[in-house]
C-alpha positions as CSV (number, residue, x, y, z in Angstrom):
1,X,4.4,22.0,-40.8
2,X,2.6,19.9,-38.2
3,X,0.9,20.9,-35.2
4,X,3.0,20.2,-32.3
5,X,-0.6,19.0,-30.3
6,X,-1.3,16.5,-32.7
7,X,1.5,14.4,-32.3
8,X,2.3,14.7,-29.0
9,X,0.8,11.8,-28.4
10,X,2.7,9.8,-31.3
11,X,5.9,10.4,-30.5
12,X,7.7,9.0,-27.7
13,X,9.1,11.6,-24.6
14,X,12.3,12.7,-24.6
15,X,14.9,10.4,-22.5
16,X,14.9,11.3,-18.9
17,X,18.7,10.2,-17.0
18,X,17.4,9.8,-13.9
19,X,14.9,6.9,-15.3
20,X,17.4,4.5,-15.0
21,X,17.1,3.0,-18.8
22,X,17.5,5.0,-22.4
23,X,14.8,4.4,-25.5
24,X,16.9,1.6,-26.6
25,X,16.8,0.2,-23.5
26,X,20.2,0.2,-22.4
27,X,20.9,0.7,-18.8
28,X,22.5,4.0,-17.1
29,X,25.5,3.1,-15.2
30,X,24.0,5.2,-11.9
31,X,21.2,2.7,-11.6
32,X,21.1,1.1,-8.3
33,X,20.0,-2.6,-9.7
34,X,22.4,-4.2,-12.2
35,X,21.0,-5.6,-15.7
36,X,18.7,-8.3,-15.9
37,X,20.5,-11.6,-17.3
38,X,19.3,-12.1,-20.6
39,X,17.3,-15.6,-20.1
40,X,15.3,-14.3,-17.2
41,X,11.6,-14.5,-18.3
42,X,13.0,-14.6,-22.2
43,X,11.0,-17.3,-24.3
44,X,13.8,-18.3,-26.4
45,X,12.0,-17.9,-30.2
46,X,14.0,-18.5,-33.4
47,X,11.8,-17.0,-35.5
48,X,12.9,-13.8,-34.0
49,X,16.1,-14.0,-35.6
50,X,19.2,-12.5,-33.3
51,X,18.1,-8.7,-33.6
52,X,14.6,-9.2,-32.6
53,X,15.6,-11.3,-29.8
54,X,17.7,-8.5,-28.7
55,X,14.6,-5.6,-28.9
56,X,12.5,-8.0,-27.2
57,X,15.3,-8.3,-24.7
58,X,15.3,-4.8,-24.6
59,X,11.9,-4.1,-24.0
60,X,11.6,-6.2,-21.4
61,X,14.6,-5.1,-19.6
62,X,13.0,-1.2,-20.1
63,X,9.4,-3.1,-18.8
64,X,11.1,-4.5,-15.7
65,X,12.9,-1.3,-14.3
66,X,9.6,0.9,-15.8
67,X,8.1,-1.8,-13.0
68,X,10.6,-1.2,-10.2
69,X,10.7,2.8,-10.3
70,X,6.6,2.5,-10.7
71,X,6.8,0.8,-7.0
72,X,9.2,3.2,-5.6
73,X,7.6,6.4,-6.9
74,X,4.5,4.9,-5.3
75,X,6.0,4.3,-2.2
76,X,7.5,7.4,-2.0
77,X,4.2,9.0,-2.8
78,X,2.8,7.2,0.1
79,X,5.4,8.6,2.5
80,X,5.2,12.3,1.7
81,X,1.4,12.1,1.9
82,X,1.6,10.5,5.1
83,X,4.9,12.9,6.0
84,X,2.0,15.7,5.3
85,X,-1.0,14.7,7.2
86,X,-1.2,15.6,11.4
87,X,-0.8,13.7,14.1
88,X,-4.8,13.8,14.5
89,X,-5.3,12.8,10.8
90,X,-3.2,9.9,11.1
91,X,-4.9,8.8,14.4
92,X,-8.2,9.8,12.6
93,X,-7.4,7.2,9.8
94,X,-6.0,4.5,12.1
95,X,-9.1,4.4,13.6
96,X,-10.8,4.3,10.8
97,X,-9.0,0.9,9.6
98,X,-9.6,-0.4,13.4
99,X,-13.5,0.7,13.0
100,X,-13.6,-1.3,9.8
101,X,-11.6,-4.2,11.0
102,X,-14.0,-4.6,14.6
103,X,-17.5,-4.6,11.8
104,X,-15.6,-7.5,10.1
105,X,-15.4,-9.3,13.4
106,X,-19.0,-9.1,14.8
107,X,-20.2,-9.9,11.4
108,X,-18.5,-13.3,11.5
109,X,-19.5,-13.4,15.4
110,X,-22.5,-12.8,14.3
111,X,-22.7,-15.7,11.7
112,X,-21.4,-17.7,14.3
113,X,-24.0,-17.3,16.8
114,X,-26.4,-17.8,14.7
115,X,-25.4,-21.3,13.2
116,X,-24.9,-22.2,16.5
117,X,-28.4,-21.4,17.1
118,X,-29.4,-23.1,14.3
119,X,-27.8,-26.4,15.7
120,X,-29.2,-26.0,18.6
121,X,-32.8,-26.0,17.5
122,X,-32.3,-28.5,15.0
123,X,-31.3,-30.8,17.7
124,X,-34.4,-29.6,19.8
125,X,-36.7,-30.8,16.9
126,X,-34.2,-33.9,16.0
127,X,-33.3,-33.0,12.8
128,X,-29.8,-34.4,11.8
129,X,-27.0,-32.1,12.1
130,X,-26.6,-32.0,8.7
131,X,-30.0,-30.0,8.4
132,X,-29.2,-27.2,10.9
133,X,-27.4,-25.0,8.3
134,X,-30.7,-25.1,5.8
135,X,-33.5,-23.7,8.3
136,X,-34.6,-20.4,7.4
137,X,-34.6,-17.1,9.8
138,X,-32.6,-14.9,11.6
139,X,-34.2,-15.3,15.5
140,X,-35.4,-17.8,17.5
141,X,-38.8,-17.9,16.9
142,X,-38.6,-17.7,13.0
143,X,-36.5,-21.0,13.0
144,X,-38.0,-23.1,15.6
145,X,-41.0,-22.5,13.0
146,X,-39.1,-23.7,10.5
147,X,-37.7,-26.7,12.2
148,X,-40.9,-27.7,13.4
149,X,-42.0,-27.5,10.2
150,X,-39.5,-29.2,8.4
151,X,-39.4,-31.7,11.2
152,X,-43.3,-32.5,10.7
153,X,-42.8,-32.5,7.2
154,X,-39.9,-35.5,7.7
155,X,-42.4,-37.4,9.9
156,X,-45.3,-37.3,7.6
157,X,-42.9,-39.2,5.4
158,X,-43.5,-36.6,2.5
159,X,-40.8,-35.6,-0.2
160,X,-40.1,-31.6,0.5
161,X,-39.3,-30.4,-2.8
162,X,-41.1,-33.1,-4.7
163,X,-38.8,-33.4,-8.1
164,X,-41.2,-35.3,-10.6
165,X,-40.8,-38.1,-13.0
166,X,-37.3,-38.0,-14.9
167,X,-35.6,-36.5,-12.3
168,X,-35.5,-39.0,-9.2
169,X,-39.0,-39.0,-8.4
170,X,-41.9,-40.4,-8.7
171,X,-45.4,-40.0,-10.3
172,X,-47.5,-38.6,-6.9
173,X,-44.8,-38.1,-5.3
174,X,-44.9,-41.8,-4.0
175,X,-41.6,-43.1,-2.4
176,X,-39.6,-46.8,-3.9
177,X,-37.3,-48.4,-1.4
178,X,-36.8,-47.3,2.3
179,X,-39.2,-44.7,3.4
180,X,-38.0,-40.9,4.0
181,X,-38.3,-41.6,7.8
182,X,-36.2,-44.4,8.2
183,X,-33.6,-42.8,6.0
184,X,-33.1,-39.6,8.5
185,X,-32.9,-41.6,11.7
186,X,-30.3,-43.6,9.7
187,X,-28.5,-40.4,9.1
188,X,-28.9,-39.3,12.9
189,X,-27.3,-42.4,14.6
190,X,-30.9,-43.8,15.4
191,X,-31.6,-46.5,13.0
């Protein structure tokens, strides 16, 4: 005789009415949705043959109303938790969501501000717009360093970055063709 534990597991559970579909996958006739027709999301497969097409039929039928009373038990769940809470705790977790929701907000206000920043320093050092978003720092003084820097670095006509033979560069970082300083105040409407 076999241990009732040990194949608990193996067997399927009993058939419960009020699921709305039977093991075989036939429908209950108190179900509030009527049967799926049988082509909707069937891949038609010959090699099936006609019974297999009607188990996989099946199946998916059972899959789709599994799905549906999934939702609702979940939405249900969902209402008697909330049916359960007090006024305060709902209040206490709408706040919550608003708390959450205002952080959001400064943090893009805050990204904001500071590209704008960034623009504006870059167009104290003239640096091309296009250069604002790559400064570095988070206040005023640590970017105006680093436009300045970059800036001087643009003037000077050297290469930042210098990439090397075989990708783009030179040996000695030497330039070929139009020097770095006439290519920026090409990109800046200055040329």
């Amino acid at each position: 005789m076999q241990n009732d534990d040990a194949t608990a597991g193996a067997t399927p559970p009993e058939h419960d009415p009020a699921s709305g579909a039977t093991p075989s996958g036939q429908q209950t006739t108190g179900g509030a949705t009527p049967p799926a027709s049988s082509d909707e999301g069937a891949t038609p497969d010959g090699s099936l043959g006609d019974k297999g097409r009607e188990a996989l039929e099946r199946e998916r039928t059972a899959r789709r109303d599994a799905d549906r009373q999934l939702a609702e038990a979940r939405k249900r769940v969902a209402e008697l938790e909330d049916a359960g809470k007090s006024e305060s705790e709902r209040t206490r977790a709408e706040l919550e969501r608003a708390t959450a929701r205002i952080a959001e907000l400064e943090q893009q206000h805050a990204e904001r501000e500071l590209l704008d920043l960034k623009r504006e320093i870059a167009a104290e050092q003239q640096l091309p717009e296009q250069m604002a978003e790559r400064l570095q720092g988070t206040d005023v003084r640590s970017l105006r360093a680093d436009a300045k820097q970059l800036s001087e670095a643009l003037a000077a006509g050297r290469q930042v970055g210098d990439i090397g033979i075989g990708r783009g560069g030179t040996a000695g970082g030497q330039t070929r063709g139009p020097d770095m300083n006439q290519i920026i105040r090409e990109a800046a409407g200055r040329g």
